[in-house]
N, C-alpha and C positions, 0 to 999 in steps of 0.2 A: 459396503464400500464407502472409503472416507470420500468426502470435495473436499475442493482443493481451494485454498485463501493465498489471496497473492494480498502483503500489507504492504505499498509503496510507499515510500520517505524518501525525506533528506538530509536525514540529523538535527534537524532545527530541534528549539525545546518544544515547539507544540507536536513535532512529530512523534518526540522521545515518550512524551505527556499518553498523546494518543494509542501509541505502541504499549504502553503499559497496561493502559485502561481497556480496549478494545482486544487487542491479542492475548494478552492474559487472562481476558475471561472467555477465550472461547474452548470451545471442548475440544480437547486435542484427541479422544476417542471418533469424535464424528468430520473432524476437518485437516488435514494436512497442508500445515501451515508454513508460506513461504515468505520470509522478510526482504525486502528488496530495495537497498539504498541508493538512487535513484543521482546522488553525487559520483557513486566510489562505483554503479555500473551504470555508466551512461548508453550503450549498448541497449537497457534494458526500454529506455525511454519510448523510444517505436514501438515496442511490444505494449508498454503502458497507455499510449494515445488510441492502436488498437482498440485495447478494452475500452477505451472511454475515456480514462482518466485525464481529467483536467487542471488538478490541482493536488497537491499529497499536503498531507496524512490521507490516504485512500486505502480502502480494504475492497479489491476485487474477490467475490463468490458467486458463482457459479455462473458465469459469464455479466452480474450485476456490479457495479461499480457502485459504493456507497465513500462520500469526501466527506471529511472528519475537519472539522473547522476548516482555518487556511492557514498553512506553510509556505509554502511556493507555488506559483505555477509553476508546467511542465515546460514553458516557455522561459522562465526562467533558470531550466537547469541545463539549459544547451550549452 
């Protein structure tokens, strides 16, 4: 059974940067990967504080939240 990767952003370039480097190398055989632009679904924001997340570029796995430099706060995308 695949887990499941939630990669939160905002389109910035360190987000686009990080999205490339992190999400493209992960194994798409062992993980079911969900992109989630965190401008264009604000919606998704409460879900993302949920997990943890503080700051995006963020790759939530398996309920672990791992922040990828800094883009924005989640405060900032209210």
């Amino acid at each position: 059974m695949k887990s499941k990767a939630v990669f939160y952003h905002a389109g910035c370039p360190v987000c686009v940067n990080a999205e490339r480097t992190f999400v493209g190398a992960l194994d798409r055989d062992r993980f079911d990967v969900e992109i989630v632009h965190l401008g264009s679904a604000k919606q998704r924001i409460v879900e993302a504080e949920k997990l943890g997340v503080k700051s995006v570029p963020a790759l939530a796995v398996g309920g672990q939240v791992f922040h990828i430099n800094f883009g924005a706060s989640l405060a900032d995308l209210r």
